[in-house]
C-alpha positions as a printed Julia matrix, in Angstrom:
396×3 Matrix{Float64}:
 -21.55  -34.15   -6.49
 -18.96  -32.26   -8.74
 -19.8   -31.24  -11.72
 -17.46  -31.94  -14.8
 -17.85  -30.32  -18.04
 -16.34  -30.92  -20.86
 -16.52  -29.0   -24.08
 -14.01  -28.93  -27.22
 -12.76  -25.38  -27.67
 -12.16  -24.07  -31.01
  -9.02  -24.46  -33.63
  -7.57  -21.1   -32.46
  -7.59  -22.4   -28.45
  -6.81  -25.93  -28.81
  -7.13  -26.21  -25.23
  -9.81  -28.65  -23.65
 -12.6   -26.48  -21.2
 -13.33  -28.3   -17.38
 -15.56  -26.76  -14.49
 -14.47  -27.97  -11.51
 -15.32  -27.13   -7.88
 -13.42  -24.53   -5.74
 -13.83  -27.33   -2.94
 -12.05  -30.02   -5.13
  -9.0   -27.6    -6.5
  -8.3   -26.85   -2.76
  -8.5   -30.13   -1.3
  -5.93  -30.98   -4.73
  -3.32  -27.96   -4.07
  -3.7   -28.82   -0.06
  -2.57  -32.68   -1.14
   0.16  -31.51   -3.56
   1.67  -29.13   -0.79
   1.2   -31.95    1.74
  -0.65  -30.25    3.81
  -3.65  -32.66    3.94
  -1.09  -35.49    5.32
   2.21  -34.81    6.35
   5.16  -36.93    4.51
   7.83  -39.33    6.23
  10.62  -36.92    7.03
  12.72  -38.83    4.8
  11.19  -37.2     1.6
  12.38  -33.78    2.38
  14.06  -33.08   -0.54
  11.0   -34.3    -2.86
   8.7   -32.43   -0.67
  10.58  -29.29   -1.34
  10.45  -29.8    -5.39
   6.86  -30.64   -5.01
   5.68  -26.97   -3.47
   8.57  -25.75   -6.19
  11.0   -24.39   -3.22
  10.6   -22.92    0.18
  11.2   -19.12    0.41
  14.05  -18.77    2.97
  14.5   -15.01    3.25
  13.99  -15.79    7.09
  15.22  -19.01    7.75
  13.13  -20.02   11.36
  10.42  -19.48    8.89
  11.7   -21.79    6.15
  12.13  -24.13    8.53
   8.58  -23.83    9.77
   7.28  -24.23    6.38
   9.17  -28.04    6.36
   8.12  -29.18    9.64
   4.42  -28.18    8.56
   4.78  -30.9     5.42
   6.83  -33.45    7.12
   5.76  -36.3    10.03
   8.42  -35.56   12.86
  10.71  -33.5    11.08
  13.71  -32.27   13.41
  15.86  -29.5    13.2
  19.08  -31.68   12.43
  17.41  -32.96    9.91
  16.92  -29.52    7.78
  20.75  -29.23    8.99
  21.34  -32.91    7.56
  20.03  -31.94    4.08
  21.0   -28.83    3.55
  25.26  -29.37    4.49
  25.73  -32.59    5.04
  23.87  -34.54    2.45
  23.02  -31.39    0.04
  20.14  -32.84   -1.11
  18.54  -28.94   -0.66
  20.81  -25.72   -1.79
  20.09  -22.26   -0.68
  20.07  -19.69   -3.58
  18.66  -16.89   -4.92
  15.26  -17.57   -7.1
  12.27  -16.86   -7.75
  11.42  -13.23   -7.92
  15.07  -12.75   -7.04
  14.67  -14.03   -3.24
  16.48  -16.59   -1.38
  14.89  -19.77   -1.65
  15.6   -23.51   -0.32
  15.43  -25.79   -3.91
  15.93  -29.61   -4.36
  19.63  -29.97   -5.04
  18.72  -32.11   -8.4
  16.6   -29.22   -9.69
  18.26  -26.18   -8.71
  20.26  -25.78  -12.79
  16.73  -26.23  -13.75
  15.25  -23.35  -11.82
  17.73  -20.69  -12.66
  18.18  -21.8   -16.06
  14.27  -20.66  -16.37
  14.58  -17.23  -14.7
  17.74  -16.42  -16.03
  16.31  -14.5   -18.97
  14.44  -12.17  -16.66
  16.94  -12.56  -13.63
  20.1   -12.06  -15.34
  19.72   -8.81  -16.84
  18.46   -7.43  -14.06
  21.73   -8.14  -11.69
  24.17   -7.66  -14.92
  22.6    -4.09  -14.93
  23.78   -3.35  -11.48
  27.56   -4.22  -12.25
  26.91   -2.1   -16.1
  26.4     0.82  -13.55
  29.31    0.49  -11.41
  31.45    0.13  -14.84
  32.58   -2.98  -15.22
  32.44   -6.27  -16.84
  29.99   -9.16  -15.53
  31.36  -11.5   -17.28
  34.83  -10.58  -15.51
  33.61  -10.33  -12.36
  32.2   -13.73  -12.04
  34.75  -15.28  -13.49
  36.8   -13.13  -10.15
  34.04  -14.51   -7.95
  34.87  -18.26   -9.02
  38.43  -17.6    -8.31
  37.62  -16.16   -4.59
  35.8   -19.62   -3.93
  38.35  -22.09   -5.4
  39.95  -23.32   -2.56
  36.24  -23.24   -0.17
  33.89  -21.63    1.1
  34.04  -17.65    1.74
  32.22  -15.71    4.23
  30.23  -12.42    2.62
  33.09  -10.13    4.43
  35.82  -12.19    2.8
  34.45  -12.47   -0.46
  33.36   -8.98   -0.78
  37.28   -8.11    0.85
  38.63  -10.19   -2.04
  36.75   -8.3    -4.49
  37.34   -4.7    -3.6
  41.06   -5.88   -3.35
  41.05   -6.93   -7.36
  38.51   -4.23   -8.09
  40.33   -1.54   -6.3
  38.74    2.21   -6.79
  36.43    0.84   -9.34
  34.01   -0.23   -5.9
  31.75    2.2    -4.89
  29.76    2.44   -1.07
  25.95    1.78   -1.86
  23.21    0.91    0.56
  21.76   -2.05    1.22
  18.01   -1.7     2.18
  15.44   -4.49    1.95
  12.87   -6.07    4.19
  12.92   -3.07    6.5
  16.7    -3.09    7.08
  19.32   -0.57    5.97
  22.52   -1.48    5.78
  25.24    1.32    5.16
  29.09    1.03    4.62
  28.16   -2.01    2.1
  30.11   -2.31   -0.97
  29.25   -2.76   -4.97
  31.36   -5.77   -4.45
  28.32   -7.51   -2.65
  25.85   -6.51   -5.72
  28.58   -8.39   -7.46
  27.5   -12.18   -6.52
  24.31  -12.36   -8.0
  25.08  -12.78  -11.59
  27.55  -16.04  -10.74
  24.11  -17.06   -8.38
  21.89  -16.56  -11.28
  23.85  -18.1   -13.76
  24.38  -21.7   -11.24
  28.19  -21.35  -10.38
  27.5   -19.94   -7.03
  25.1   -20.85   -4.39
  24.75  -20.61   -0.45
  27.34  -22.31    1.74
  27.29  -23.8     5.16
  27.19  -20.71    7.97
  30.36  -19.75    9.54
  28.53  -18.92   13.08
  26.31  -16.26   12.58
  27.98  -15.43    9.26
  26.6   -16.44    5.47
  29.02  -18.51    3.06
  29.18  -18.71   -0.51
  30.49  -21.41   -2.39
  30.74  -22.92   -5.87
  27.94  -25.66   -6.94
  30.29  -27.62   -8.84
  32.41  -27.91   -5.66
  29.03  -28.29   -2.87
  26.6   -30.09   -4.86
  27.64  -33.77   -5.27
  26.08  -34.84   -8.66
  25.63  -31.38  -10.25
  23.55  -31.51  -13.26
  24.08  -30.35  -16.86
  22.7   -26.95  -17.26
  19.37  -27.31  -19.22
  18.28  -25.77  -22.35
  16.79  -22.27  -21.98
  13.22  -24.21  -23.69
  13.8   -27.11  -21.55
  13.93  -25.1   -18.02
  11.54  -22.79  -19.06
   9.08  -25.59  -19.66
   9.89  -27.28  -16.19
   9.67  -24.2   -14.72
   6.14  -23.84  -15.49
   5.39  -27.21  -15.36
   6.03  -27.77  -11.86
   4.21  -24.61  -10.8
   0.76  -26.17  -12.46
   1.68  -29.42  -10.76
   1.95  -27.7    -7.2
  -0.66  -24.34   -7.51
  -2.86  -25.05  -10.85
  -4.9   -24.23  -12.23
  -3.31  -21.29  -12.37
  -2.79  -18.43  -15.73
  -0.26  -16.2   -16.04
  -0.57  -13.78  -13.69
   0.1   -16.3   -11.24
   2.53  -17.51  -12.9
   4.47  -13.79  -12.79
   3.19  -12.96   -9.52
   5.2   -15.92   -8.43
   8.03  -16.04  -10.67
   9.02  -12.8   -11.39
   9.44  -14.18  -14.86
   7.63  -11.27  -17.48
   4.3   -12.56  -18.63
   4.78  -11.78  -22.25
   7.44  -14.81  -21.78
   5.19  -16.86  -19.66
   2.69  -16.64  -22.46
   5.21  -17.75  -24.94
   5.84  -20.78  -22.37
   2.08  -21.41  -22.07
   1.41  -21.31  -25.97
   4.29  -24.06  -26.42
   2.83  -26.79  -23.71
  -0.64  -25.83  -25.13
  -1.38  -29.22  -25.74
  -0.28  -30.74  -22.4
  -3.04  -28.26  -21.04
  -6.38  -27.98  -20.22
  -8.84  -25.23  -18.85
 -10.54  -25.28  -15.69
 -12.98  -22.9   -14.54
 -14.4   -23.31  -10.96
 -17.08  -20.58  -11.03
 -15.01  -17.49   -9.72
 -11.63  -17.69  -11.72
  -9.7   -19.75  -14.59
  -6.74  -21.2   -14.84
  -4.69  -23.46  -16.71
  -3.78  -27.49  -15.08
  -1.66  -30.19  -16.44
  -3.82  -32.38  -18.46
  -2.72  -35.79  -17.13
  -3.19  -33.85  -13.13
  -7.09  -33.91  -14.34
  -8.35  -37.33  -13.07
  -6.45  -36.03   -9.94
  -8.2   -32.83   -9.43
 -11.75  -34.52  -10.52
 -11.41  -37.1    -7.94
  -9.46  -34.82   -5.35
 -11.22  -34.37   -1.78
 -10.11  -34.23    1.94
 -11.43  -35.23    5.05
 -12.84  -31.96    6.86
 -11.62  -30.26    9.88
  -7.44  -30.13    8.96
  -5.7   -27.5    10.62
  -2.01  -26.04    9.82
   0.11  -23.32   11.42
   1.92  -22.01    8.3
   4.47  -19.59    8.97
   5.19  -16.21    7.21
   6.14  -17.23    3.33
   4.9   -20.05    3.48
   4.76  -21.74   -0.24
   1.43  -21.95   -0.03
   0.5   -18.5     0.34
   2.63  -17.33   -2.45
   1.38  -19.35   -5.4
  -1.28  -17.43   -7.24
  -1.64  -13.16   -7.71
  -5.13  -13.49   -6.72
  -5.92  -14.54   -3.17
  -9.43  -14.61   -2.58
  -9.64  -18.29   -2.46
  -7.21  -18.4     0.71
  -8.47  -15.5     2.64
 -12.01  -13.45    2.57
 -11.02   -9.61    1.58
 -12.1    -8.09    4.74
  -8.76  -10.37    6.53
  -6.51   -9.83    3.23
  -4.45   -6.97    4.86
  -3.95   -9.09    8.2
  -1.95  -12.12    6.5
  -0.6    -9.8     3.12
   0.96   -6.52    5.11
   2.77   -4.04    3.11
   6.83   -4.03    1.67
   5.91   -8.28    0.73
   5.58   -9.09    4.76
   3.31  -12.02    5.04
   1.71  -12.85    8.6
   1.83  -16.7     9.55
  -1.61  -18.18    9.46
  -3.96  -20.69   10.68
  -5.12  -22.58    7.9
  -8.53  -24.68    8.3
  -9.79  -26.65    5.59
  -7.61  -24.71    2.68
  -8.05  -21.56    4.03
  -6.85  -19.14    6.04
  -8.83  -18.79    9.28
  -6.67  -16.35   11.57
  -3.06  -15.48   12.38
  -0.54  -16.72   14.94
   3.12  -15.86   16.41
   5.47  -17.35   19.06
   7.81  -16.63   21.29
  10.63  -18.97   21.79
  12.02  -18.27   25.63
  14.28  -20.31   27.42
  12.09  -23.27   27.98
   8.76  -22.39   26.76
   7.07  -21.68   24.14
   4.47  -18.75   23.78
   1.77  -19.43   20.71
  -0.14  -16.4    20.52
  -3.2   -17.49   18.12
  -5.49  -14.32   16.36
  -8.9   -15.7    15.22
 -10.88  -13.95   12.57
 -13.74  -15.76   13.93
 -14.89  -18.09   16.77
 -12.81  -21.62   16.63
 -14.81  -24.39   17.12
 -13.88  -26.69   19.96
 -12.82  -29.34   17.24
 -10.65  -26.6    15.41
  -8.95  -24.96   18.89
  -7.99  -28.56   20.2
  -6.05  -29.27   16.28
  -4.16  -26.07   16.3
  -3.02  -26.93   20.18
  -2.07  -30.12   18.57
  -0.31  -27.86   16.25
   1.44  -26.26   18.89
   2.64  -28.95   20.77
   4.67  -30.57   17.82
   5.77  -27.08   16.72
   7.32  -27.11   20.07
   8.85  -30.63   19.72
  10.7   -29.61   16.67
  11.95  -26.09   18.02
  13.19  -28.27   20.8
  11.61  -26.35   23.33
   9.81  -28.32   26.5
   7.04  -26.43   27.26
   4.54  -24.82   25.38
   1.76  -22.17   26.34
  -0.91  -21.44   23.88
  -3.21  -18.56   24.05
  -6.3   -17.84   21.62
  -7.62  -13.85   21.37
């Protein structure tokens, strides 16, 4: 039986005190992250506000990360949303990465990073010596006729810009790119800001566009307070409890702010403590978390990124410490991982060949019969939705 206690803090914390289970709060994140049932593919775009975005620095991955939340999810589907119906927007976000947000929420999210995120890319174009607020406004004249291609847009640039561009190099997640330009760097503040997002591909080839020419019912840009709040808000609602490292650690936002945010939804808040660490939950997600449980013996393939993973600075509640280094690998890679029950249980990788697929599955310890026959299940509609015929699964 769970225990539930409650006990009034005082003046100073004005925040209610709960201990709660570590079995409950994961069977409650695994049912916010649909991961406990998988959703009608229909809900894509909710299902991607409810985990608060997909990171989509890798976009098989991103990809991965929907099919894993969604009952027979297809590839033209992800396509569907994300060009044709733009009910999902690529863009830069949290902790400056590229991200896959709900169309209806995406002024929302930037509006709440944009007093970290901002600064940080309007320092780039200080350094080169210019103006940002020239250069975006040069950006939004690039895209007014359509989408450009990053080789156009950064041409167009370095055409207005002349000898004021500098060569710089490009590095990040192990690549370095040389012969880039300063006009590139010069995007991000018009991303940050909401005038810019990600386009459809041209082949091979990124786009940018503007949102109030790709998104078909923009939004009003939000109130610093209000985003801020949302911000917050949603992460609790997806990962809580959760404090402020967590909050940071998935942000990027500075936790001096975060605590500022915290202090002013103090009384939508409560406390929960489940024995190991604290954190703070919605108040009215409480009857949710103290009735939350889940049937035993569900198994996920999550790939590298995955939201899941990413939610919280401290781990130990998804993978024991002597594993940690296996699934969290140095420069930010992430392995994909076999989750059983909440946790992660091992590591897997594929191979996509010309008409099979090659599941290579790394257990941490012995799979029950129960657990290998799942993740084949796994496998098999992994395969269905790579659109690949055949599928070959091997456990070491």
């Amino acid at each position: 039986m769970n225990m539930v206690s409650r006990v009034r803090t005082n003046v100073t914390d004005r925040i209610d005190k709960f201990t709660i289970s570590e079995a409950r709060v994961s069977a409650f994140r695994m049912h916010r992250h649909h991961l406990d049932l998988r959703a009608p593919s229909s809900r894509l775009p909710s299902v991607v506000g409810d985990v608060c975005g997909v990171q989509a620095q890798v976009t098989a991955m991103a990809r991965i990360a929907l099919w894993a939340r969604l009952r027979q999810l297809t590839l033209d589907d992800v396509e569907r949303a994300l060009v044709r119906k733009r009910t999902i927007v690529k863009t830069w976000s949290m902790r400056g990465a590229l991200h896959l947000l709900a169309s209806n929420e995406l002024l929302l999210y930037l509006r709440g990073l944009m007093p970290t995120r901002l600064p940080r890319e309007q320092r780039w174009i200080e350094g080169a010596g210019l103006k940002e607020e020239e250069t975006t406004a040069m950006i939004l004249d690039a895209l007014k006729n359509g989408p450009l291609t990053r080789v156009q847009l950064v041409a167009y640039l370095a055409k207005r810009l002349g000898t004021k561009t500098k060569d710089w190099m490009d590095g990040g997640w192990g690549r370095t790119t040389t012969g880039s330009n300063t006009s590139w760097q010069l995007v991000r503040p018009a991303v940050m800001r909401g005038l810019v997002c990600f386009g459809p591909s041209n082949g091979q080839e990124i786009t940018f566009t503007r949102v109030d020419r790709w998104l078909r019912r923009p939004r009003s840009m939000p109130s610093e307070e209000e985003a801020e709040d949302a911000l917050v808000r949603g992460h609790l609602r997806a990962f809580g409890p959760a404090d402020a490292q967590d909050l940071w650690s998935w942000s990027g936002v500075y936790v001096r702010r975060i605590r500022v945010i915290l202090d002013r939804l103090r009384n939508e808040l409560v406390e929960v403590d489940t024995g190991r660490r604290r954190g703070f939950l919605l108040r009215k997600d409480l009857p949710e978390l103290e009735k939350a449980a889940s049937e035993p013996g569900i198994v996920r393939l999550l790939p590298s990124f995955d939201p899941y993973l990413l939610g919280h600075r401290d781990r130990d509640h998804l993978v024991d410490r002597a594993h940690y280094k296996q699934v969290y690998k140095d420069q930010g890679w992430l392995a994909p991982v076999v989750l059983v029950d909440g946790r992660v249980a091992g590591t897997w990788s594929y191979e996509r060949q010309p008409r099979t697929l090659r599941v290579d599955v790394n257990m941490f310890t012995a799979f029950s019969k129960e657990t290998r026959t799942k993740a084949k299940d796994e496998a098999h509609d992994l395969s269905r939705f790579l659109e690949v015929p055949d599928l070959a699964v091997r456990f070491n």
